[in-house]
C-alpha positions in Angstrom: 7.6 48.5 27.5 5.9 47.7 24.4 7.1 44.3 23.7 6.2 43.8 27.7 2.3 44.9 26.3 2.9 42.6 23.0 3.6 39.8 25.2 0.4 41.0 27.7 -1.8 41.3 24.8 -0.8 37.9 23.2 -1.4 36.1 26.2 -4.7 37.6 26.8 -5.9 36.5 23.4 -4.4 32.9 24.1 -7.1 31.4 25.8 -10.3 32.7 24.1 -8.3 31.2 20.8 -7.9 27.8 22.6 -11.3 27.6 24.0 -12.6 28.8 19.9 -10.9 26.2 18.9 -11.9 23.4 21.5 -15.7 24.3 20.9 -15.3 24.1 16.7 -13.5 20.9 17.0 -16.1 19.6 19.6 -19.1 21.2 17.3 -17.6 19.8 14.3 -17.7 16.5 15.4 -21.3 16.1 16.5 -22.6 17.9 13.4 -20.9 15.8 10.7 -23.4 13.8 8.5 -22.2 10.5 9.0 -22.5 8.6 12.5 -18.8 8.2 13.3 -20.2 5.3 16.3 -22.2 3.9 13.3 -18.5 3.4 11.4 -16.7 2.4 14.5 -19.6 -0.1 15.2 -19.4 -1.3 11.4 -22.1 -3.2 9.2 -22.5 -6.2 11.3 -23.3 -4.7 14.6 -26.6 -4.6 15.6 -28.6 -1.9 17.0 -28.1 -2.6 20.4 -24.4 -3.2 20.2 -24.6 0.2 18.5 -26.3 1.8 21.2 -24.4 0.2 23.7 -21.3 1.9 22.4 -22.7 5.2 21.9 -23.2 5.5 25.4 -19.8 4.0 26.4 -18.5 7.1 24.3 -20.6 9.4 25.7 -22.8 10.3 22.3 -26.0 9.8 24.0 -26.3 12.7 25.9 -26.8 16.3 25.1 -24.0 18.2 23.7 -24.1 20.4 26.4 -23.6 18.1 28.9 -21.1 15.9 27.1 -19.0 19.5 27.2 -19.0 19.8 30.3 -18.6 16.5 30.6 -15.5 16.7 28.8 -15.7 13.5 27.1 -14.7 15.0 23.8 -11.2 14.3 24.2 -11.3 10.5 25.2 -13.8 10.3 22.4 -11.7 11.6 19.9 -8.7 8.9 20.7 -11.1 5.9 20.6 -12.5 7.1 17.5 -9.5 7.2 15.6 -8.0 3.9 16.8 -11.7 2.2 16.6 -12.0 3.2 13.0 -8.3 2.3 12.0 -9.5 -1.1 13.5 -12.7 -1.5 11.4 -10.3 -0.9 8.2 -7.5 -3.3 9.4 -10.9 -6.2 9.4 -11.7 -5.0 5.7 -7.9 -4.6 4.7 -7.4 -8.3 6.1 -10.3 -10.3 3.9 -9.0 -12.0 0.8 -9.1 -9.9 -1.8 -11.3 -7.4 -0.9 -13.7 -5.9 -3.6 -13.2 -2.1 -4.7 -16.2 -1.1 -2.6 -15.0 -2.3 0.7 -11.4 -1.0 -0.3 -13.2 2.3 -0.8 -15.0 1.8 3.0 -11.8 1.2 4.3 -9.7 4.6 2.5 -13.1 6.4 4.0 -12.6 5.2 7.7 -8.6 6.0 7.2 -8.8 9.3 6.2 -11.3 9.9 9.2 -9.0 8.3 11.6 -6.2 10.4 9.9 -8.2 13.6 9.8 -8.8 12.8 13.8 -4.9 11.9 14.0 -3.0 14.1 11.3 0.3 13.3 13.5 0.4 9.5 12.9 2.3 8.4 10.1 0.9 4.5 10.8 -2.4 5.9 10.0 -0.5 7.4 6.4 1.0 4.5 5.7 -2.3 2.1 6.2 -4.2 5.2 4.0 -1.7 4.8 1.4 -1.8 1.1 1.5 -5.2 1.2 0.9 -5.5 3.8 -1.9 -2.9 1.3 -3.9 -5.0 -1.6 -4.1 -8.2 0.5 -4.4 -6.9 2.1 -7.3 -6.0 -1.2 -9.0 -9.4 -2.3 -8.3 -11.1 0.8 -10.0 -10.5 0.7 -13.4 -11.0 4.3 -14.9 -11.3 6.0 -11.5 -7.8 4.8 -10.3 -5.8 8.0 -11.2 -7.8 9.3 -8.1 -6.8 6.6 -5.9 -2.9 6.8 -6.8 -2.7 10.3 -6.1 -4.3 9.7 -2.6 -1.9 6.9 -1.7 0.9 8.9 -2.9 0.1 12.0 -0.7 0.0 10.0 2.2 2.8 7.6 1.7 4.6 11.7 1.3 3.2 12.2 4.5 4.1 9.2 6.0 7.9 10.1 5.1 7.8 13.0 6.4 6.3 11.8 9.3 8.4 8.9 9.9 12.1 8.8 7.3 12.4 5.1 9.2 9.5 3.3 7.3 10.4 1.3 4.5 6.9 0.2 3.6 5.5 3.8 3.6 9.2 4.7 1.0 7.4 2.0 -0.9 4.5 3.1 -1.0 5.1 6.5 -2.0 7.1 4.8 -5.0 4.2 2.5 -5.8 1.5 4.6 -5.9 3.6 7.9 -7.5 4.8 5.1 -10.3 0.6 3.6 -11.2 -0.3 7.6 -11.5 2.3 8.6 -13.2 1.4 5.9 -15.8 -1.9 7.8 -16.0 -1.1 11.3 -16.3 -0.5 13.2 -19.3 3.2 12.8 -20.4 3.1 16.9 -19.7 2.2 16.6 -16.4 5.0 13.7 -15.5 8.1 15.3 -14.4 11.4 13.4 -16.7 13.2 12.5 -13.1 10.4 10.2 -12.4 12.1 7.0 -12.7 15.0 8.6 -10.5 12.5 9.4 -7.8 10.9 5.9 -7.8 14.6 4.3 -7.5 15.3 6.9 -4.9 12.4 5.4 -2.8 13.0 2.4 -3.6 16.3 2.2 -2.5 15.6 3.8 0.7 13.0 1.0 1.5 15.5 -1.7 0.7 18.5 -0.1 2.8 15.4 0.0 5.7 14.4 -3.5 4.5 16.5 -5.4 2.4 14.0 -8.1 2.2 11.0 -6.2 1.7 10.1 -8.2 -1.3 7.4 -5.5 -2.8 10.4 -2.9 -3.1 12.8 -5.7 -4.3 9.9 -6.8 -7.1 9.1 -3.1 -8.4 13.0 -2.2 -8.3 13.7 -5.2 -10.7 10.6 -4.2 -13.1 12.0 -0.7 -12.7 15.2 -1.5 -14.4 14.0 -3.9 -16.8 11.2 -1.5 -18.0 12.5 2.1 -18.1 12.5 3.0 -21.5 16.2 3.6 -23.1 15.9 7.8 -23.7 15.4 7.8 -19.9 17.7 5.3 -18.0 20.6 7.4 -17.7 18.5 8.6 -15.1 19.2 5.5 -12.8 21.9 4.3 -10.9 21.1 0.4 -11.5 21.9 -1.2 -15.1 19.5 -4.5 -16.2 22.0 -6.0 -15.5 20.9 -5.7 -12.1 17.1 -7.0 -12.9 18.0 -10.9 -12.4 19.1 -10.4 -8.8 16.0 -8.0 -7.7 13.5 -10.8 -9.1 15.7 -13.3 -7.5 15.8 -12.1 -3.8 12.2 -10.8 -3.9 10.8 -14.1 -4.7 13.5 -15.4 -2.0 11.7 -12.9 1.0 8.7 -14.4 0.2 7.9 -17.3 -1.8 4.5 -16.9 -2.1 4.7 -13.2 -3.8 3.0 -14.3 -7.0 3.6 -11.8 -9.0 7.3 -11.6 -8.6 8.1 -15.3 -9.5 5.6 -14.5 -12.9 7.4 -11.7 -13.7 11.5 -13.7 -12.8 9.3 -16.6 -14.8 8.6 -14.1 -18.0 12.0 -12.4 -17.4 13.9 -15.7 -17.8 11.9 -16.5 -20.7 13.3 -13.2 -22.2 16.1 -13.8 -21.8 16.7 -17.1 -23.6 16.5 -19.5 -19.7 13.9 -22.2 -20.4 14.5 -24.8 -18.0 14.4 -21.3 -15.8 11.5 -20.0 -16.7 9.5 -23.7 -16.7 10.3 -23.7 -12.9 9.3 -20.3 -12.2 5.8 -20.5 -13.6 5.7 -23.8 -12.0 6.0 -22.5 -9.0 3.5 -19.8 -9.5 0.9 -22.8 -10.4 1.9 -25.0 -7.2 1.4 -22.1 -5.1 -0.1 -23.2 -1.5 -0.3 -19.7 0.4 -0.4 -17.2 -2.1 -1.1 -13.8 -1.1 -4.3 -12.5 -2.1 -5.3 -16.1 -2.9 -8.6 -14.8 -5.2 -5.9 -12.6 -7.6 -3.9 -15.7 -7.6 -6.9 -18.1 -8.8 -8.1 -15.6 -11.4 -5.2 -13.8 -12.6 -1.7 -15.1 -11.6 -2.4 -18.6 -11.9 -4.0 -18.8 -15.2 -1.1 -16.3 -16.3 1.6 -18.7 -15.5 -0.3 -21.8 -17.4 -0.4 -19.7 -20.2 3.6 -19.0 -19.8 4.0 -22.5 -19.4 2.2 -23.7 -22.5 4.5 -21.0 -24.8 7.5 -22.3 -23.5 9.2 -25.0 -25.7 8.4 -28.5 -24.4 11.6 -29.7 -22.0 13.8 -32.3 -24.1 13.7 -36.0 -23.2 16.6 -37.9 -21.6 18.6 -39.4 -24.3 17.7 -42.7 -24.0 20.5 -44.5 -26.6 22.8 -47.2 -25.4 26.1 -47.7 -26.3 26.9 -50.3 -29.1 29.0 -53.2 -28.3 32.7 -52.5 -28.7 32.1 -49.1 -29.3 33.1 -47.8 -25.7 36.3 -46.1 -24.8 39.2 -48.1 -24.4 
């Protein structure tokens, strides 16, 4: 009997907590500051076009009437995929600068905070968040730790998604290079690896993971690589096969090109940084012009000049009998 008036009681308090809910949601929404049709729209819409699709979402009328309407919910999904489009358009320029990187980690999280469920939403958020927080110089702690939190989300989310296991090792490696030595736990390099291998046995030509896997081994410092289950021994063949899933990935062939000159491999290393130079379709083709490019001439020049063919002949008589 009294689980029978639990059950009575909990179902009479069910809809008044759905409709609460529907009508903070729906307040929330219209109240914010910023004009989410404004950020859909984006900065080179005009006033009309802006207008034009604030009535297509139902934002001109009254709130009461868009309620009863019940346009909310429609709303609600073109909003998220509308402003997850407007940050694709920034993500896709060439080298964007830190100011539209930080536009397009606003419109993400908004489109994530609609859409808390999607882990391609995380994974573009996280994306984002990297290459903002190399852009941002002393701010870029911040940045990291965002990226990291969603590329955990997007695991969680999604275990299948070798960019976002990436990701998560990316950003978690750049901020743990920027926290206190305190606050950085000692199994960090095992947790990058970790990652890192899970996004290579989803991808095994995912040439990011292959690239930061490689620097991994080469880098970790001696008093912590028992940690890993790779040697640098290992390093070569990482450098290798990431500049093999894609040729253009700059910053791989300058590190295989420094690597090789480590290691003793002139002729190696010459070709490497060559490569780098000759470039056609790098990514990020601005980074490449002002950093990689300049790197690799510089790589080039330290590198001992290649020895000319021997150019002696033979006296007479002297040749094998």
């Amino acid at each position: 009997m009294r689980l029978a008036v639990l059950v009575l009681h909990r179902l009479a308090w069910f809809v008044p907590t759905l409709l609460g809910l529907l009508v903070v949601t729906f307040v929330i929404s219209h109240v914010i500051p910023t004009d989410p049709v404004g950020l859909i729209a984006g900065e080179t819409a005009t006033p009309a076009q802006v207008d034009a699709l604030r009535k297509q979402l139902g934002y001109d009328k009254p709130l009461g009437a868009v309620w009863l309407a019940g346009a909310p919910a429609p709303a609600f999904d073109v909003i998220a995929s509308e402003l997850v489009a407007r940050a694709d358009e920034i993500m896709q320029a060439d080298d964007p600068s830190a100011v539209h990187l930080q536009r397009a980690v606003a419109l993400y999280q908004q489109a994530a905070g609609i859409e808390p469920g999607n882990a391609r939403i995380q994974v573009k958020l996280a994306a984002a968040a990297l290459d903002l927080g190399d852009a941002a110089g002393s701010e870029a702690l911040r940045w990291y730790a965002l990226g990291e939190a969603a590329a955990e989300r997007a695991t969680a989310l999604d275990r299948g998604d070798a960019h976002a296991h990436f990701l998560l090792a990316a950003n978690r490696g750049k901020a743990a290079r920027r926290r206190p030595i305190f606050e950085v736990s000692p199994r960090i390099v095992a947790q990058l690896e970790e990652h890192l291998m899970k996004a290579l046995e989803l991808d095994p030509r995912h040439a990011r993971a292959l690239h930061m896997l490689g620097m991994l081994l080469r880098d970790t410092p001696l008093i912590l690589r028992w940690t890993l289950k790779g040697s640098r021994n290992d390093v070569t063949r990482y450098l290798v096969a990431a500049t093999e899933a894609d040729p253009n990935y700059a910053p791989a062939r300058l590190d295989l090109a420094e690597h090789y000159k480590n290691e003793g491999l002139v002729s190696e290393a010459r070709a490497q940084a060559q490569a780098v130079i000759d470039m056609k379709q790098p990514g990020r083709a601005r980074r490449w012009r002002e950093k990689y490019r300049p790197a690799a001439e510089a790589l080039l020049e330290s590198l001992p000049p290649p020895k000319p063919p021997s150019t002696d002949v033979p006296r007479a008589g002297t040749g094998r009998r």
